[in-house]
Backbone as CSV, one residue per row, in Angstrom:
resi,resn,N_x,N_y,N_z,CA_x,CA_y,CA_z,C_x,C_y,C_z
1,UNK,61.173,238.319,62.600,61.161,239.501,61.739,62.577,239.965,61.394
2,UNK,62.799,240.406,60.486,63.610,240.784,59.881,64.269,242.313,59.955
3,UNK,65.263,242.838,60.157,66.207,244.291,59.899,66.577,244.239,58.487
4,UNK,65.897,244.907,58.139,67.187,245.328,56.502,67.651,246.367,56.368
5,UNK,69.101,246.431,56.357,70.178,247.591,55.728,70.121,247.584,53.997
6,UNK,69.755,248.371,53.571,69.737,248.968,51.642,70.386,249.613,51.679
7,UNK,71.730,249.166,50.720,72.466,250.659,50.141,72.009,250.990,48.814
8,UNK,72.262,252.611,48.436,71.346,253.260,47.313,72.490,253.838,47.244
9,UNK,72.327,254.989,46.121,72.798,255.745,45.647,73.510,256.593,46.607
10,UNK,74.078,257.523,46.599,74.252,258.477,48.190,73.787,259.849,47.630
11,UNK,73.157,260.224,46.466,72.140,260.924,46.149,70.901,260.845,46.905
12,UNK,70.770,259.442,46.757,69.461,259.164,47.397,69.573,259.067,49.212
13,UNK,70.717,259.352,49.962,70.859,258.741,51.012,71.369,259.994,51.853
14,UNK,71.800,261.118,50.794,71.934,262.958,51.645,70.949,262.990,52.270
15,UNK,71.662,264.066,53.794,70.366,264.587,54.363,69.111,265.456,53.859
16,UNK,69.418,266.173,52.658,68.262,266.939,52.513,66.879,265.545,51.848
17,UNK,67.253,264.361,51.642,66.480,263.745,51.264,66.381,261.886,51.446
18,UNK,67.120,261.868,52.956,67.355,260.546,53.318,65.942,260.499,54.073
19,UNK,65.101,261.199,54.624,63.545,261.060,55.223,62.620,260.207,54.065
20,UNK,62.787,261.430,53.091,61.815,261.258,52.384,62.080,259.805,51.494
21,UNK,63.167,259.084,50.965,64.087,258.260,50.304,63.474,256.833,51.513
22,UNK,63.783,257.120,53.161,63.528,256.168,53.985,62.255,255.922,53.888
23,UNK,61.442,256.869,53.768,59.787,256.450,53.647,59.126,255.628,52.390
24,UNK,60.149,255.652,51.491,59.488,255.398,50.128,59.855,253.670,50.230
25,UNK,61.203,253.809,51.059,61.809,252.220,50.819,61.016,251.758,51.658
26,UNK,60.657,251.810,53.080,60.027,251.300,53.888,58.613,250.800,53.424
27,UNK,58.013,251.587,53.078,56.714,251.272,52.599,56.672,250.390,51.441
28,UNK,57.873,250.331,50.535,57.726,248.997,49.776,58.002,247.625,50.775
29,UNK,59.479,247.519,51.289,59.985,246.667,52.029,59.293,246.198,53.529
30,UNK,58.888,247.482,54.334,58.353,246.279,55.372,56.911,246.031,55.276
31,UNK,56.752,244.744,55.943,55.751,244.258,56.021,56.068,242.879,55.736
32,UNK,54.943,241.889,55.070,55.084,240.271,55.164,55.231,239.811,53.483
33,UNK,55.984,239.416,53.085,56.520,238.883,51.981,56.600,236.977,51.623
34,UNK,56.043,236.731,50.716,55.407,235.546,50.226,56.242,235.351,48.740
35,UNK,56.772,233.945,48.686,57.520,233.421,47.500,56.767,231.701,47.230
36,UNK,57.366,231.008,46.003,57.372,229.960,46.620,58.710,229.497,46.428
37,UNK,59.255,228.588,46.856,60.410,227.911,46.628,60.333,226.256,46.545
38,UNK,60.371,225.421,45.413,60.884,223.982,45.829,59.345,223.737,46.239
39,UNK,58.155,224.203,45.119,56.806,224.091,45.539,56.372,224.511,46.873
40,UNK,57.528,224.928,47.724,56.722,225.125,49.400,56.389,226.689,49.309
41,UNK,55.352,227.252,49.865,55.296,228.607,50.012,55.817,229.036,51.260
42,UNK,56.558,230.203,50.850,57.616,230.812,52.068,57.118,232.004,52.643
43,UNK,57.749,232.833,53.213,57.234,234.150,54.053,58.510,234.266,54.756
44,UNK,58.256,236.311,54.760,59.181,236.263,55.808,58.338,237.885,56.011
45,UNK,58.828,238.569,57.137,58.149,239.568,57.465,59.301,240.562,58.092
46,UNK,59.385,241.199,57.133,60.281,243.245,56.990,59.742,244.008,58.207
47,UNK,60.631,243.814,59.672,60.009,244.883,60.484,60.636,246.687,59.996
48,UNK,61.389,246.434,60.108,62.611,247.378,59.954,63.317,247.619,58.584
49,UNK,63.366,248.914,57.963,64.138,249.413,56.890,65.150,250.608,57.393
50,UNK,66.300,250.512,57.182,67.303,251.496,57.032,68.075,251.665,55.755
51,UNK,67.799,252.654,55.227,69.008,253.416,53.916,70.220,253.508,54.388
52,UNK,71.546,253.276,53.205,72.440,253.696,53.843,73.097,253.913,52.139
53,UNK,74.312,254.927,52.243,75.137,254.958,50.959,75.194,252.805,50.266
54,UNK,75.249,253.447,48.962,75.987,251.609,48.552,77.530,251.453,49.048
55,UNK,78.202,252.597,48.962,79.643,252.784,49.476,80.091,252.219,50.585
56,UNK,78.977,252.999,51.600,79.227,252.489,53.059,79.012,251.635,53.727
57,UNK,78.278,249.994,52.821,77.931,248.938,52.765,79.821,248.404,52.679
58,UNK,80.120,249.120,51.836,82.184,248.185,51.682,82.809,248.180,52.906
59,UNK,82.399,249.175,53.643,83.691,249.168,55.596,82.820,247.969,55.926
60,UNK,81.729,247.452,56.302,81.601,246.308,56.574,81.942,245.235,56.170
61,UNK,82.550,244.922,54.910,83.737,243.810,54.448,84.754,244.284,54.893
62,UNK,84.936,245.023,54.697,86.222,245.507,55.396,87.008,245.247,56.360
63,UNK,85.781,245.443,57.193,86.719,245.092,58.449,85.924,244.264,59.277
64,UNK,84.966,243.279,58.844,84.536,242.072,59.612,84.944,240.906,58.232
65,UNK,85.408,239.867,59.395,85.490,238.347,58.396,84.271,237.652,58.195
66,UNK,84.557,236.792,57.789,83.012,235.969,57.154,82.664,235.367,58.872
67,UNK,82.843,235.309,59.963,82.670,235.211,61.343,81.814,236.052,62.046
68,UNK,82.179,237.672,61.246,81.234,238.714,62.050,82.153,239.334,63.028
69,UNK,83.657,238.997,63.077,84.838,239.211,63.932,85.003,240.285,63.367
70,UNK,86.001,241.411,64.011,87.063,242.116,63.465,88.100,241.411,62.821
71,UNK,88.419,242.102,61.280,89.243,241.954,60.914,90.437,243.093,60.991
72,UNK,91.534,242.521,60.654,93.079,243.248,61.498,92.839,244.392,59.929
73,UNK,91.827,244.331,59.021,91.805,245.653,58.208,90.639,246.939,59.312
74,UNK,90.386,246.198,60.028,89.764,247.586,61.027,90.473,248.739,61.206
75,UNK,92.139,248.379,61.353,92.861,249.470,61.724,92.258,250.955,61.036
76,UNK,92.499,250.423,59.605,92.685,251.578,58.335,90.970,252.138,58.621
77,UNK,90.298,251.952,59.745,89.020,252.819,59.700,89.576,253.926,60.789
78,UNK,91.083,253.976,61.572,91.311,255.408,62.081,92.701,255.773,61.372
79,UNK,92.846,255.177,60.830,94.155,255.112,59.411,93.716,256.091,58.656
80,UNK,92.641,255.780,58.415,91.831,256.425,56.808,91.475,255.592,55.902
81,UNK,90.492,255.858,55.075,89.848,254.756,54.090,89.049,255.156,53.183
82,UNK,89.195,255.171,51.659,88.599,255.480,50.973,87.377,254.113,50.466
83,UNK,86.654,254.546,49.937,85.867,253.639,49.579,85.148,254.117,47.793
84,UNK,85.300,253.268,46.825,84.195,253.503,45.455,83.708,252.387,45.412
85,UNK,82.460,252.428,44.990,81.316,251.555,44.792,81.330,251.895,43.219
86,UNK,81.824,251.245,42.176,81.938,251.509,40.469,80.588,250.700,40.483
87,UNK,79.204,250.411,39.834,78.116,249.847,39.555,78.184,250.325,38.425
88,UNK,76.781,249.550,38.037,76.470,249.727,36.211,76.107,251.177,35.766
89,UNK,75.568,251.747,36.559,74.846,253.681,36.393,75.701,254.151,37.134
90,UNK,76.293,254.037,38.199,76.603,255.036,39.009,78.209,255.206,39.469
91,UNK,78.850,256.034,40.127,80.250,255.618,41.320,79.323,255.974,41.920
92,UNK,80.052,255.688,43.170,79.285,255.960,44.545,81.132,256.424,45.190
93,UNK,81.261,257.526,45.864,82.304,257.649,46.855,81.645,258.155,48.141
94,UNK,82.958,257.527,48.920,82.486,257.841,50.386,83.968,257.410,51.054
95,UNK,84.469,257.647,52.814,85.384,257.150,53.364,85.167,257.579,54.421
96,UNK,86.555,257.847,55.481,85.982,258.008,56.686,87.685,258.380,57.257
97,UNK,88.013,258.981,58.044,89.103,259.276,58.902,88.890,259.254,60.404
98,UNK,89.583,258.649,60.730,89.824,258.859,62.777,88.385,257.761,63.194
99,UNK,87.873,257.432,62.326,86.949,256.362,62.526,86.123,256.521,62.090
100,UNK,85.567,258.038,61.688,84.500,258.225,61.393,83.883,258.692,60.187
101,UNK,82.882,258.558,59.874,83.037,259.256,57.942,82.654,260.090,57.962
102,UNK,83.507,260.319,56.591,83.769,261.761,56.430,82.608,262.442,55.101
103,UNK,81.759,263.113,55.433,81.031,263.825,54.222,81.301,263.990,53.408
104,UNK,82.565,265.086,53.545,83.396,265.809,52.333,84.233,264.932,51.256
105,UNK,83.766,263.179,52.161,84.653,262.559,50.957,83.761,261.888,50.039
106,UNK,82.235,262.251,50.535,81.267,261.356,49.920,81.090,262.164,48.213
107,UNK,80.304,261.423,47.126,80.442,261.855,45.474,79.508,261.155,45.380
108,UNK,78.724,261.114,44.125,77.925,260.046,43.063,78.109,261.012,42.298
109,UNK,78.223,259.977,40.882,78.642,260.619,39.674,77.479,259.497,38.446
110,UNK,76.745,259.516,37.904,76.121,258.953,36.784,77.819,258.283,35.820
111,UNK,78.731,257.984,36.127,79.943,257.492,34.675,80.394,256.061,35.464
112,UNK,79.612,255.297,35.662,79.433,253.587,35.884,79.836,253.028,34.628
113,UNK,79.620,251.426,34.549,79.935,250.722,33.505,79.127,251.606,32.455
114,UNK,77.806,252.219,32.533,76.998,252.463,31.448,77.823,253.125,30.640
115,UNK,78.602,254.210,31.241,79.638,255.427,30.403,80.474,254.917,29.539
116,UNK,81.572,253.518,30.320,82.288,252.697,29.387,81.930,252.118,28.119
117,UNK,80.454,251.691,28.184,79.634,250.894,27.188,79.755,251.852,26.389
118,UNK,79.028,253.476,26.474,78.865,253.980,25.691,80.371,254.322,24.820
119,UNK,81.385,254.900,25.711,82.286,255.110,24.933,82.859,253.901,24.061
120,UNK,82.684,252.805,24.675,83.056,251.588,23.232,82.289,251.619,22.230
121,UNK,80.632,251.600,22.393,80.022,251.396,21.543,80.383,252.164,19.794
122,UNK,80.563,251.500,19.161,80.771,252.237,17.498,79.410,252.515,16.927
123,UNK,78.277,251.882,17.064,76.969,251.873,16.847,76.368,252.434,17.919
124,UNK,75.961,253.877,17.948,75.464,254.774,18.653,74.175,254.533,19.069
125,UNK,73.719,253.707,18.267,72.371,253.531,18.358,71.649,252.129,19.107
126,UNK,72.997,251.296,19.216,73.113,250.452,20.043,72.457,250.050,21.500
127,UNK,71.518,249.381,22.155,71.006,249.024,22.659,71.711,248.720,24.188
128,UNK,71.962,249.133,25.576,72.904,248.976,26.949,72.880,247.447,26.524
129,UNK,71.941,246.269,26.707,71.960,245.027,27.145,73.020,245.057,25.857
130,UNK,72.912,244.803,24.206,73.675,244.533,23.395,75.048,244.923,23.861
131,UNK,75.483,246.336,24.229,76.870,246.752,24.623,77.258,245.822,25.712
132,UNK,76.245,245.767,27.036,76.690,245.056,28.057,77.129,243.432,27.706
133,UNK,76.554,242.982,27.063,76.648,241.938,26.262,78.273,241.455,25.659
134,UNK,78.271,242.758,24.634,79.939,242.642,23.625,80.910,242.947,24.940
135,UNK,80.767,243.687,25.991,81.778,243.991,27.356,81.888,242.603,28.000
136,UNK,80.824,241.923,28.333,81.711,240.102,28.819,81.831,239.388,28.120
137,UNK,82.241,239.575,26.992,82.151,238.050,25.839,83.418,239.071,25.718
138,UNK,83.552,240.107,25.217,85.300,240.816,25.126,85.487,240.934,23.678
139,UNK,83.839,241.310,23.394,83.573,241.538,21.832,83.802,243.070,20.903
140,UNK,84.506,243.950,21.844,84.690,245.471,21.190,85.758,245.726,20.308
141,UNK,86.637,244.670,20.358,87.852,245.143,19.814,88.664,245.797,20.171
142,UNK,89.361,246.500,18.963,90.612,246.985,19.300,89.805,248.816,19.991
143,UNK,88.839,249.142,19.868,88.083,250.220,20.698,88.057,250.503,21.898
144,UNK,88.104,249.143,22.535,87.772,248.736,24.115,88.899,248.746,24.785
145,UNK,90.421,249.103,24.345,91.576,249.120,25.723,91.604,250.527,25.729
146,UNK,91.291,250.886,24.971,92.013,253.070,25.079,90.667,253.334,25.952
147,UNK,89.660,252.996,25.512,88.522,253.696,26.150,88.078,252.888,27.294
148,UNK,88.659,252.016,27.865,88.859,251.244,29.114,89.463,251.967,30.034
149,UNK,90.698,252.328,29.096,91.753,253.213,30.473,91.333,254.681,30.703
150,UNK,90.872,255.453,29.376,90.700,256.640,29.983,89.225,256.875,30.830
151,UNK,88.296,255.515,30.626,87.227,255.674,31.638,87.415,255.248,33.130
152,UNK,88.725,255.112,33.301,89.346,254.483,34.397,89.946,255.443,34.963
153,UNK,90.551,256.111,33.994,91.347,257.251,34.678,90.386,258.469,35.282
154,UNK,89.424,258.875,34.542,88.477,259.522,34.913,87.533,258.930,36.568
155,UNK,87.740,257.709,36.525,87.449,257.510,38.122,88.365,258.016,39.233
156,UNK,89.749,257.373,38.589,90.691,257.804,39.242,90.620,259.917,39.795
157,UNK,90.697,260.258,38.746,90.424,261.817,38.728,89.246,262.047,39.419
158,UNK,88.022,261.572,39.481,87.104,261.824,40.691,87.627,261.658,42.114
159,UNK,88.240,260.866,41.986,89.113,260.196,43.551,89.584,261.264,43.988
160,UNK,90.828,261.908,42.769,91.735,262.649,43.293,91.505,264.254,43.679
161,UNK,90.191,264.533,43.189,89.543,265.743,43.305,88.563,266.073,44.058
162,UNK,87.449,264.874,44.815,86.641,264.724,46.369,87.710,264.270,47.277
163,UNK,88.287,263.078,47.325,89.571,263.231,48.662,90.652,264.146,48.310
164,UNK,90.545,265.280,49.169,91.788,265.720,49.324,92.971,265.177,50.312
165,UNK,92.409,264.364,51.328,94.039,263.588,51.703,93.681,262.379,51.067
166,UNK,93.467,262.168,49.861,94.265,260.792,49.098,95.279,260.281,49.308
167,UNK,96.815,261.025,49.346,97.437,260.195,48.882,98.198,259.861,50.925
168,UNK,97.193,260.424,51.286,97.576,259.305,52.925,96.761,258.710,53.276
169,UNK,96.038,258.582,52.561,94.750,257.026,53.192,95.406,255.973,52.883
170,UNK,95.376,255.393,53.975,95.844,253.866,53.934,95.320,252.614,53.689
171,UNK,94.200,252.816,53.281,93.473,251.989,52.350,92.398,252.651,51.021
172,UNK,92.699,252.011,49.917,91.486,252.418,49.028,91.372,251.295,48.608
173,UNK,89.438,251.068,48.901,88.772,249.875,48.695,87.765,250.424,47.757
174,UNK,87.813,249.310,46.568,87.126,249.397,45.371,86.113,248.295,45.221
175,UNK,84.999,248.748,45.077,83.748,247.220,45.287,82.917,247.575,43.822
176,UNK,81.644,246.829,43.580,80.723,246.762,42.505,81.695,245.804,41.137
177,UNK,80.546,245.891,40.542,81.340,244.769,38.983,81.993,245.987,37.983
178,UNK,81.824,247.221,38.552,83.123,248.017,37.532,84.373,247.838,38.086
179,UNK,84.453,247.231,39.083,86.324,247.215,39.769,87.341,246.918,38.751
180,UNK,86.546,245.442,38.081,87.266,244.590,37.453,87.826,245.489,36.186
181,UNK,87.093,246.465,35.755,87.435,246.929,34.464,88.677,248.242,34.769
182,UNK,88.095,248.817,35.827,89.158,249.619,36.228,90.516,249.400,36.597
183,UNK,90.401,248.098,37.290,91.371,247.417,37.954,93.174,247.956,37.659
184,UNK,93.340,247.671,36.376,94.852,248.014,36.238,95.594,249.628,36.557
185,UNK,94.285,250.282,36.266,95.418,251.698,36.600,95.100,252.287,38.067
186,UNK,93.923,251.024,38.730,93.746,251.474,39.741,95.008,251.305,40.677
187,UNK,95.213,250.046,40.342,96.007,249.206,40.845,97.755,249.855,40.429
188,UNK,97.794,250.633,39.335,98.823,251.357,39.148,98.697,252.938,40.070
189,UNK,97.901,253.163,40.626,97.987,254.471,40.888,98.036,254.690,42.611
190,UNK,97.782,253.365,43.118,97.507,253.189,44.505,98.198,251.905,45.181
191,UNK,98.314,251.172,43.874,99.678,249.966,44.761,99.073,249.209,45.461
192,UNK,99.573,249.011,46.910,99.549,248.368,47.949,98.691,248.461,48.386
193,UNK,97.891,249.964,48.368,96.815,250.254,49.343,95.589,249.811,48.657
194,UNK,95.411,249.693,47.415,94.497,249.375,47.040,94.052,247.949,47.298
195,UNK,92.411,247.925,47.240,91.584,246.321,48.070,90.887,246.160,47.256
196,UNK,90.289,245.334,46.589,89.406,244.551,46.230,88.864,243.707,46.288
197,UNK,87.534,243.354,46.992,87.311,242.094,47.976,87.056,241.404,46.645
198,UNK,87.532,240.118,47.033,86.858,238.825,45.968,85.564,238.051,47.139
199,UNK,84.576,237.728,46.004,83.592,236.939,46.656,83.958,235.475,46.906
């Protein structure tokens, strides 16, 4: 049998509604699950469901190697450590000081890739898959670098306004497929400290 850890939203993962959020996942997820694969029919069986932020899914790259070891980035979990989860709908923030995380640094904000799309889009009426579409082929034009950076900067500005000790965390780790788009002014605004795991 199986344990599964789900990260969600951290809307969905606050205390006033991580009960009710755990009951809903559980009751889809555990129990006995049937595929086929390669004509064979498979199974596997969900004892266990736990919610957790999508954010707080990143300290576990973090600071274990592909071994399951500590990695020498463990330090920066009593260092300090920020963490954004950029996804297609959502940020997700969260971090942690002296080892432990910290609430006050946790956020979700709805301005994910979807926000970027929209602000490129010239055709309002435009369809997400079509926008998502012209965003990896690198089909927006000359529209898509101004409104790249200031939807970047606006992450940045969430950062700088839920962490208030930003600028002494000694790590800020950036995960999900919005990293890549943010990447340059993240990477201008945080330097060294900034992480981005590659798969």
């Amino acid at each position: 049998p199986l344990s599964l850890y789900v990260g969600l939203p951290a809307s969905l993962t606050s205390v006033s509604v991580r009960a009710e959020t755990q009951a809903k996942v559980s009751g889809w997820l555990v129990g006995e699950h049937f595929w086929e694969y390669n004509g064979k029919r498979m199974s596997v069986i969900v004892e266990n469901v736990m919610v957790r932020s999508q954010a707080s899914g990143a300290v576990f790259d973090l600071i274990h190697n592909l071994n399951g070891d500590f990695s020498k980035d463990v330090e920066y979990l009593d260092r300090g450590v920020g963490i954004a989860s950029i996804g297609f709908n959502t940020i997700e923030l969260s971090g942690g000081i002296n080892g432990k995380p910290a609430a006050n640094m946790m956020n979700s904000s709805a301005s994910g890739i979807q926000a970027l799309l929209q602000l490129c889009a010239t055709n309002k009426r435009a369809g997400i898959a079509f926008l998502d579409s012209q965003l990896r082929k690198g089909d927006f034009g000359e529209v898509y670098e101004a409104n790249r950076a200031r939807w970047a900067r606006s992450i940045i500005s969430m950062m700088e306004q839920r962490w208030s000790l930003l600028d002494s965390l000694k790590r800020v780790m950036v995960v999900g497929g919005g990293a890549q788009y943010a990447e340059p002014e993240l990477r201008a605004r945080f330097g060294d400290r900034l992480y981005i795991p590659t798969s």
